[in-house]
DODOLO-341998 format. One record per residue (C-alpha): residue number from 1; x, y, z. Coordinates in steps of 0.25 Angstrom, whole numbers, plus 5000, padded with zeros to 4 digits. Layout:
N
+-----+------+------+------+
| seq |    x |    y |    z |
+-----+------+------+------+
| NUM |    X |    Y |    Z |
...
+-----+------+------+------+
END
This chain:
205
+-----+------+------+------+
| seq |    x |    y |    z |
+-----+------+------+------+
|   1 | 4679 | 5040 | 4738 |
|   2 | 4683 | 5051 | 4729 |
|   3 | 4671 | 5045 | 4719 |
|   4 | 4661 | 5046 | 4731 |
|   5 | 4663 | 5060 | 4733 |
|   6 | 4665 | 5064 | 4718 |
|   7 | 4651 | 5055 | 4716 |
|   8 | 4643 | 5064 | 4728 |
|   9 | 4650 | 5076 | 4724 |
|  10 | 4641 | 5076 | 4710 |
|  11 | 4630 | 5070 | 4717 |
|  12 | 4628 | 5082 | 4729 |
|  13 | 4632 | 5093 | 4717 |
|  14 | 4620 | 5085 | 4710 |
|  15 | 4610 | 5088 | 4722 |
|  16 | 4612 | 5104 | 4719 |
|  17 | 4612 | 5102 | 4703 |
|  18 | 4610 | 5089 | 4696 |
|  19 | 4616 | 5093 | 4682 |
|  20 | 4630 | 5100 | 4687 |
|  21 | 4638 | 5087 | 4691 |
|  22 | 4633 | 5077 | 4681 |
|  23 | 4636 | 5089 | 4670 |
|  24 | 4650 | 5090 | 4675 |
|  25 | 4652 | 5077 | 4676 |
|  26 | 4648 | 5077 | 4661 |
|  27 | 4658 | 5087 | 4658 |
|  28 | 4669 | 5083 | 4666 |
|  29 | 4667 | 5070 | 4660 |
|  30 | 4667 | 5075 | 4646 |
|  31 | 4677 | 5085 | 4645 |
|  32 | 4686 | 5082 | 4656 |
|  33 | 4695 | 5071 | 4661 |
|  34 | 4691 | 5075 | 4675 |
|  35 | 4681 | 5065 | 4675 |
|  36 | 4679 | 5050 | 4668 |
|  37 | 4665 | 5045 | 4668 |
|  38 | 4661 | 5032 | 4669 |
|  39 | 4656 | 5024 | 4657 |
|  40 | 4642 | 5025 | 4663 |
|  41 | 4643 | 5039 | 4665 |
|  42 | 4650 | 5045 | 4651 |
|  43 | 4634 | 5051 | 4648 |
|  44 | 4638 | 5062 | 4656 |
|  45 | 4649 | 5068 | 4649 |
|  46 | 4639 | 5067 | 4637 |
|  47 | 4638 | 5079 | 4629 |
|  48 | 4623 | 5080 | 4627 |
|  49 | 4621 | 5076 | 4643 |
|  50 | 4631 | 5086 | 4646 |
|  51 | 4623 | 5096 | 4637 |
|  52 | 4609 | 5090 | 4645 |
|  53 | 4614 | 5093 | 4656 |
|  54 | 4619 | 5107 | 4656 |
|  55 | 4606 | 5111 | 4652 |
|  56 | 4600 | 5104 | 4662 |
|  57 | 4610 | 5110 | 4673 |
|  58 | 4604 | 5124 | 4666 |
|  59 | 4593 | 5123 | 4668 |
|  60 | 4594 | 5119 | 4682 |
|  61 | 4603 | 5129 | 4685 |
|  62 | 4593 | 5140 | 4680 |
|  63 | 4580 | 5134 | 4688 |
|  64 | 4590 | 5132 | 4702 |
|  65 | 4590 | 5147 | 4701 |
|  66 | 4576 | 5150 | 4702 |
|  67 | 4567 | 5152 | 4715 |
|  68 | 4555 | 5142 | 4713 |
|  69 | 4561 | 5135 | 4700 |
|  70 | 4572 | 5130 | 4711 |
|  71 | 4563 | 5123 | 4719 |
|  72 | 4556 | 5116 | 4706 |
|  73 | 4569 | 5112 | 4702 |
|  74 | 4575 | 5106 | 4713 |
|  75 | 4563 | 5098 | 4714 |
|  76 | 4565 | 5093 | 4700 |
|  77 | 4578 | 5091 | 4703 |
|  78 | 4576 | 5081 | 4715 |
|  79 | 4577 | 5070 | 4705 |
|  80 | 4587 | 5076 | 4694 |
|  81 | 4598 | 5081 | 4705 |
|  82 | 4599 | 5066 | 4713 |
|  83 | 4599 | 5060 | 4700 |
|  84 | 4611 | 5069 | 4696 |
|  85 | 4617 | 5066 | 4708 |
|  86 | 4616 | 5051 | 4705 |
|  87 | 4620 | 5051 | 4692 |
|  88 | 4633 | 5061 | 4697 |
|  89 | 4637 | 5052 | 4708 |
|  90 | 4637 | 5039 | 4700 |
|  91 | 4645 | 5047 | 4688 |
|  92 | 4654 | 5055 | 4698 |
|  93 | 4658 | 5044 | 4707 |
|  94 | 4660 | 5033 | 4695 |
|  95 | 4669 | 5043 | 4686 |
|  96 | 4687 | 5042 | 4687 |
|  97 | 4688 | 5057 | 4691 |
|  98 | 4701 | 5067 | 4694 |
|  99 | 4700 | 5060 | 4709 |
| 100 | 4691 | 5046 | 4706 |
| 101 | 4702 | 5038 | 4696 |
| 102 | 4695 | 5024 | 4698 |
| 103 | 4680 | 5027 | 4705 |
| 104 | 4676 | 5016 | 4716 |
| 105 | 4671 | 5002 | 4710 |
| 106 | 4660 | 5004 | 4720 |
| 107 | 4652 | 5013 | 4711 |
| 108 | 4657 | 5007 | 4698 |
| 109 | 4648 | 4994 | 4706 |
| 110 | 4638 | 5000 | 4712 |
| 111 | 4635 | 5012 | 4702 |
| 112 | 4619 | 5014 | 4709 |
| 113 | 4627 | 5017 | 4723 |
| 114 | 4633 | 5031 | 4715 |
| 115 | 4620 | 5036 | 4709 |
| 116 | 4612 | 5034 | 4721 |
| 117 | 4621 | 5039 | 4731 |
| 118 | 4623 | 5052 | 4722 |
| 119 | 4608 | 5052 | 4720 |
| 120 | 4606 | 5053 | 4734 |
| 121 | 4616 | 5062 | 4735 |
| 122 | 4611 | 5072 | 4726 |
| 123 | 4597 | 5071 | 4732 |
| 124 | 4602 | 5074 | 4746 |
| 125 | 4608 | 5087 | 4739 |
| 126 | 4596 | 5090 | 4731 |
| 127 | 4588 | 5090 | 4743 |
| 128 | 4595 | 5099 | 4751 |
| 129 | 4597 | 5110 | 4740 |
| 130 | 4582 | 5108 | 4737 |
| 131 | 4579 | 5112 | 4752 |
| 132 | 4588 | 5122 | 4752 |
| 133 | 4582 | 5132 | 4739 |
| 134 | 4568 | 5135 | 4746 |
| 135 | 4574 | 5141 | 4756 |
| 136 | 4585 | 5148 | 4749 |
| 137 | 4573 | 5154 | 4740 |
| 138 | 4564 | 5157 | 4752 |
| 139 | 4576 | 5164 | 4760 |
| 140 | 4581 | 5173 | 4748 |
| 141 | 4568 | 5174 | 4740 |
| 142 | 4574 | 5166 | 4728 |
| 143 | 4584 | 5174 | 4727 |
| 144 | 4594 | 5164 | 4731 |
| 145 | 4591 | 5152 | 4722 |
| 146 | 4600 | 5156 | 4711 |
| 147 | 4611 | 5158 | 4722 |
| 148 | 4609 | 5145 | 4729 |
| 149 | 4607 | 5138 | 4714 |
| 150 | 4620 | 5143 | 4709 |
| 151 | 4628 | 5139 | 4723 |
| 152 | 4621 | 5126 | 4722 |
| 153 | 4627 | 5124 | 4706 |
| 154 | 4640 | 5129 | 4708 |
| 155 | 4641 | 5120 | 4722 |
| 156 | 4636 | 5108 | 4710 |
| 157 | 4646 | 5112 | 4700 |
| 158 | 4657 | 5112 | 4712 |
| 159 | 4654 | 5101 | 4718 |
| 160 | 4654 | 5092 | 4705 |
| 161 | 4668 | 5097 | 4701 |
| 162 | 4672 | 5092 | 4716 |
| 163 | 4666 | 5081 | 4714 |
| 164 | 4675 | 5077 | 4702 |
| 165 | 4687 | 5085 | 4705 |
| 166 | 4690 | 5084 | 4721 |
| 167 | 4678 | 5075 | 4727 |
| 168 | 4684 | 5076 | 4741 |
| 169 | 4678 | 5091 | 4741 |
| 170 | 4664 | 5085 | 4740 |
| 171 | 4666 | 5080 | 4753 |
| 172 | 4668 | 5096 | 4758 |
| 173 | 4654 | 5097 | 4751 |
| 174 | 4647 | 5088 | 4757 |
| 175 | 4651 | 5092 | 4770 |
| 176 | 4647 | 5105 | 4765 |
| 177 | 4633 | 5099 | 4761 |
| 178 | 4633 | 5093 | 4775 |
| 179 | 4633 | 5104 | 4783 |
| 180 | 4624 | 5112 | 4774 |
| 181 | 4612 | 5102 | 4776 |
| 182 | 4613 | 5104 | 4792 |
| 183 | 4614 | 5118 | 4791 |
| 184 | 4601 | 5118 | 4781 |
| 185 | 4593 | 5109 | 4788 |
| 186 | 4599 | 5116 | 4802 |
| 187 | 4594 | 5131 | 4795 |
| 188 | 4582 | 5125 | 4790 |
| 189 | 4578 | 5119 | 4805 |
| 190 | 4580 | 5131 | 4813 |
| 191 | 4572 | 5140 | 4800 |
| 192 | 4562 | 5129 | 4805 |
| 193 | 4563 | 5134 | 4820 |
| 194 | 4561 | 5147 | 4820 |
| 195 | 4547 | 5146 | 4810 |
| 196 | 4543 | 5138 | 4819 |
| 197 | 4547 | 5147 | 4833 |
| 198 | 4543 | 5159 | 4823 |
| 199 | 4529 | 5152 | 4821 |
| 200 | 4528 | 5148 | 4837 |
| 201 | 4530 | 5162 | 4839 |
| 202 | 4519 | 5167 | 4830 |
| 203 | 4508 | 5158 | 4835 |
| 204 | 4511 | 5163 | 4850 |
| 205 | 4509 | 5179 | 4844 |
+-----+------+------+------+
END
C-alpha cells in the first residue's frame, strides 16, 4: 500500500514539474539511506544525470515564470511531465524506503503496470495545471504566473519528500487535488454562465 501512495505521490508532483521528484530521487538515492533504488533504477542517483537534470529543472523553473513563455512550456511539456511521472512512479514505488522495507512482488512482476499508472497520473495533473495558467495570466494580467509557478514547485518539492518520507500524507493531497478539480471546473462553468446571460443581455439592448 505504502509503495502505491509513495509511487503517485512522485507521479502527481511530476504533473506540476517533471524534474523535481526524479532529481530527488537522485539525491536521496545518492547521498542518503533514506532511499534504496532498485538495480534498474541506480541511473538516477548518477552524478552527471543529477547534474542534467538540475539544469533542466532551471531552466524550467525560469520559463514557468514568464506570461506567454508558460503557456509554450507546458505544451512542451505534455510529453516530458507524464513521462517523468512514469518514470517517478515505477522508481518510487519499487525502491526499500524509510516506510516500504520490502516493495510489493506485484510491481517487481508486472514493472509496465507502475510506469503507466504514473504516466497517466502525471498527465491528469499536467492537464489540470495546464488549464489553470491562461486563466491565472488573464485574471492578474501575468502578473501571477510566477506566484502560481513558484506554489506549483514548492507543492512538487513537498509532495516528493512526502512521498518518500510519510506516503500516507499524499492521500490528504489527493483529496486536496480532488476537491480542487470540482471547484475549477464548478468556477469555470458559472464564468461560462454569466458570458453567456451577459451576451443575451446585450443582443436584446
Amino acid at each position: 500500500m505504502f509503495e502505491v501512495l509513495t509511487g503517485t505521490g512522485l507521479a502527481a508532483s511530476a504533473g506540476l514539474n517533471a524534474y523535481i521528484p526524479l532529481l530527488i530521487l537522485g539525491l536521496l538515492g545518492r547521498y542518503t539511506d533514506l532511499i534504496d533504488l532498485p538495480s534498474g533504477w541506480t541511473w538516477l542517483g548518477n552524478g552527471w544525470v543529477i547534474l542534467i537534470m538540475a539544469v533542466l529543472l532551471a531552466v524550467e523553473m525560469v520559463a514557468d515564470k514568464v506570461p506567454v513563455v508558460d503557456h509554450i512550456n507546458d505544451v512542451v511539456q505534455t510529453v516530458v511531465r507524464p513521462t517523468a511521472g512514469g518514470l517517478a512512479f515505477g522508481a518510487g514505488s519499487s525502491s526499500e524506503t524509510v516506510t516500504v522495507s520490502d516493495p510489493g512482488s506485484f510491481f517487481s512482476t508486472h514493472q509496465w503496470v507502475p510506469v503507466v499508472t504514473g504516466v497517466l497520473l502525471a498527465l491528469g495533473v499536467h492537464l489540470l495545471k495546464s488549464a489553470a495558467r491562461p486563466i491565472v495570466n488573464a485574471t492578474t494580467a501575468g502578473f501571477g504566473a510566477p506566484v502560481a509557478s513558484t506554489a506549483e514547485d514548492a507543492t512538487s518539492v513537498v509532495m516528493s519528500l512526502v512521498a518518500v518520507l510519510l506516503p500516507v500524507l499524499v492521500l490528504v493531497f489527493m483529496v486536496g487535488l480532488a476537491f480542487f478539480v470540482y471547484w475549477f471546473f464548478r468556477r469555470r462553468s458559472v464564468r461560462r454562465r454569466e458570458r453567456d446571460a451577459a451576451r443575451a443581455a446585450g443582443f436584446r439592448v
